[in-house]
C-alpha positions in Angstrom: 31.4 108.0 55.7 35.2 109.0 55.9 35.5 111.9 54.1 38.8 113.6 54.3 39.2 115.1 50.7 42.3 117.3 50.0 42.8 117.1 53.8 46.3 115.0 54.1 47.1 114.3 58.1 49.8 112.8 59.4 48.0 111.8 62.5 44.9 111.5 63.8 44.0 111.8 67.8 40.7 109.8 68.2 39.0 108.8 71.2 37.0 105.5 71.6 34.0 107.1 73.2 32.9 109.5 70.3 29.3 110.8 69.5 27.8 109.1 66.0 31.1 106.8 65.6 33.2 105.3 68.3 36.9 105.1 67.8 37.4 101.2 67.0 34.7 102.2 64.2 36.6 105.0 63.0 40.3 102.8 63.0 38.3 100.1 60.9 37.2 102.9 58.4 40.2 104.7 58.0 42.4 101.8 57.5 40.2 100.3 54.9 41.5 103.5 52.6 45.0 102.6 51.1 45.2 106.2 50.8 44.9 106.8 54.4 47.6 104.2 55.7 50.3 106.0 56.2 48.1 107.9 59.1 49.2 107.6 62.5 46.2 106.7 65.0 46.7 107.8 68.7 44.1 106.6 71.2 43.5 109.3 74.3 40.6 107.5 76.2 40.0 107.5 80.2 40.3 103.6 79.7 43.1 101.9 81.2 45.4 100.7 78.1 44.4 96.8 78.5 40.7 98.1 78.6 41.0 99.7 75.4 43.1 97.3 73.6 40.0 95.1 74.0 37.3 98.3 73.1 39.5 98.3 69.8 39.4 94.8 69.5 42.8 94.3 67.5 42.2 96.8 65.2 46.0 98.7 65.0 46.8 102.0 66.7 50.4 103.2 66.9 49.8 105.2 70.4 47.0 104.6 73.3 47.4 107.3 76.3 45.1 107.2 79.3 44.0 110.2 81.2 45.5 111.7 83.0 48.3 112.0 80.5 51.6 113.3 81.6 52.5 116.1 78.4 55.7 115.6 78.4 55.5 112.4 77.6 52.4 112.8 75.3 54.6 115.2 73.3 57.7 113.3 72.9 55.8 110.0 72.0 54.0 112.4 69.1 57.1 113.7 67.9 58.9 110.3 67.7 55.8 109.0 65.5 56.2 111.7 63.5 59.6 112.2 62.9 
């Protein structure tokens, strides 16, 4: 189960290859909560980005970054969704 409790993020940083619950799994769970929609999902996965648009199977994420990530970029596409 999603438990989050008083805990209010603004964005989550997930990968799709996690122990007990993979990332597409965890996307399906937290979007299910209306409480949680405002939550901004960013995918980090060693995946290339068409690769893991099909691991998450059309379930939505506002950011997917591959590895090796540039930071710069990483950064300014994190501020931007949270701004």
């Amino acid at each position: 189960a999603l438990i989050i409790g008083d805990w209010k993020p603004d964005l989550l940083l997930l990968d799709l290859r996690m122990p007990k619950m993979n990332g597409k799994e965890f996307c399906e769970l937290l979007r299910s909560k209306p409480e949680l929609s405002h939550v901004k999902v960013v995918i980090l996965t060693g995946y290339s980005e068409k690769d893991a648009r099909k691991e998450l199977d059309g379930q939505e994420v506002d950011a997917i970054f591959t590895k090796p990530i540039g930071i710069r970029s990483f950064v300014d596409q994190l501020r931007s969704l949270l701004a």
